[in-house]
KERO-24995 format. One record per residue (C-alpha): residue in one letter; x, y, z. Coordinates in steps of 0.02 Angstrom, whole numbers, m for minus. Each point is the difference from the previous one (the first is absolute). Layout:
<rs>
+------+--------+--------+--------+
! type !      x !      y !      z !
+------+--------+--------+--------+
!    a !      X !      Y !      Z !
...
+------+--------+--------+--------+
</rs>
This chain:
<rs>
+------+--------+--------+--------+
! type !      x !      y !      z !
+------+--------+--------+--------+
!    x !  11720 !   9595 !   5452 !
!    x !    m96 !    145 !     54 !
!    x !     88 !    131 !    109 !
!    x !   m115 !    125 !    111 !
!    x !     82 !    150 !     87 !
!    x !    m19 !    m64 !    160 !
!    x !    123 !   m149 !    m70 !
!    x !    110 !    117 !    m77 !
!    x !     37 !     90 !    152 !
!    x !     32 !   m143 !     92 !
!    x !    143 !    m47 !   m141 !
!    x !     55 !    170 !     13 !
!    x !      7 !     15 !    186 !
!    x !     80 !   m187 !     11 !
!    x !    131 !     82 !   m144 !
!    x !     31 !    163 !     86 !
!    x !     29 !   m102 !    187 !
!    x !    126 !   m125 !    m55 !
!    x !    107 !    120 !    m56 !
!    x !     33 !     50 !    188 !
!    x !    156 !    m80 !    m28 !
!    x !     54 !    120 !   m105 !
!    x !    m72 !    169 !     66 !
!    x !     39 !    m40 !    196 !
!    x !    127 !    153 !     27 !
!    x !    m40 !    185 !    m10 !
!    x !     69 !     21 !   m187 !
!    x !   m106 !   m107 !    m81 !
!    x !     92 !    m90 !   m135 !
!    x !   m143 !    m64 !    m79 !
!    x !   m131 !    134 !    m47 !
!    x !   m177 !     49 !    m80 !
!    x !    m42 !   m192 !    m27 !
!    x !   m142 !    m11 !    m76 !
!    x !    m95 !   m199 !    m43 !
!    x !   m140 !     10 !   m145 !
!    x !   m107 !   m154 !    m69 !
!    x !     m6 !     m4 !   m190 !
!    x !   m180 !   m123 !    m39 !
!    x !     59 !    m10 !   m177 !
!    x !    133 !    m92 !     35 !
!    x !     m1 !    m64 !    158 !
!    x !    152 !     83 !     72 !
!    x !     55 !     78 !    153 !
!    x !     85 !    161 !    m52 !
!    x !    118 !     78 !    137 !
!    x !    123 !    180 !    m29 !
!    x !     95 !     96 !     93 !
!    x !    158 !     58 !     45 !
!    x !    149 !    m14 !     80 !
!    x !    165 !     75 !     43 !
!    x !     95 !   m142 !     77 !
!    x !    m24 !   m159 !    m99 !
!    x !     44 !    m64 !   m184 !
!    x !    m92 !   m151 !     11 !
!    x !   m172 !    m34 !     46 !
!    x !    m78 !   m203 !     37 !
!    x !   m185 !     m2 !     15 !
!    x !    m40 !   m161 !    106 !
!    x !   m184 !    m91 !    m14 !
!    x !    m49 !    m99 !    127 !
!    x !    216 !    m18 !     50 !
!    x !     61 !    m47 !   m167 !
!    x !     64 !    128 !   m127 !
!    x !   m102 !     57 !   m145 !
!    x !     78 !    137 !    m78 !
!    x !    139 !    105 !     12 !
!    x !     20 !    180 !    m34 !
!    x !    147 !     94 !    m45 !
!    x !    m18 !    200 !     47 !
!    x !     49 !    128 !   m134 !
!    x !     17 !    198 !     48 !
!    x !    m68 !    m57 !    172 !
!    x !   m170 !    m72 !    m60 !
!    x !    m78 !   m173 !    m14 !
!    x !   m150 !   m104 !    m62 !
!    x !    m54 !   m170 !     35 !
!    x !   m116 !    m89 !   m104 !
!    x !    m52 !   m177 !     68 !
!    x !   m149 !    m97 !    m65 !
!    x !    m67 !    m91 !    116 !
!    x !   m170 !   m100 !     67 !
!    x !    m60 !    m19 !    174 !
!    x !     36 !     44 !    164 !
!    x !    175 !     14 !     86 !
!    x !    127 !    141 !     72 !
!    x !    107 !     95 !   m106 !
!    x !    170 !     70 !     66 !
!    x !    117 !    113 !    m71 !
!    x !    178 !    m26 !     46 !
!    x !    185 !     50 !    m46 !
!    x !     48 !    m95 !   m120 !
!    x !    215 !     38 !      9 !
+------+--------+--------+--------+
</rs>
C-alpha cells in the first residue's frame, strides 16, 4: 500500500477532527495530537496527550481497535491497518 502526502494528511486531518469530541471546551483535555503513517509496517501511529482521561479506545470504521492506557499524561496508538475508513479517538472509561 503506497501512502502519498496528500493521503497522509487526509488520515491526519480525519484523526485530528474526530477527536472534536474530546477537545470541544476551552481547556482542551486532549492535546498536541499528532497521526503519522509508518510504510514499513503499515500502521497508523497516533500520540498525544491528555490531562483528563486514563483510558483511550481508538474506533475504525465504529468498531474498536485498540485501546490505550495513558501513563504521566501521554499516549500512543499503533494500529495496522489496510484501506480506507474513519478513525476516532474516544474515552475509553
Amino acid at each position: 500500500m503506497r501512502v502519498n502526502k496528500g493521503l497522509l494528511s487526509v488520515i491526519a486531518v480525519a484523526t485530528v477532527a474526530s477527536l472534536g469530541g474530546l477537545t470541544t471546551t476551552a481547556t482542551a483535555a486532549t492535546k498536541k495530537v499528532t497521526a503519522t503513517y509508518s510504510s514499513r509496517s503499515h500502521a497508523l501511529i497516533i500520540r498525544g496527550q491528555t490531562s483528563r482521561h486514563a483510558k483511550l479506545v481508538l474506533n475504525y470504521q465504529g468498531k474498536p481497535v485498540a485501546t490505550s492506557t495513558v501513563k504521566a499524561g501521554k499516549f500512543t496508538i499503533t494500529q495496522p491497518f489496510q484501506g480506507y475508513g474513519t478513525f476516532k479517538l474516544v474515552d475509553g472509561s
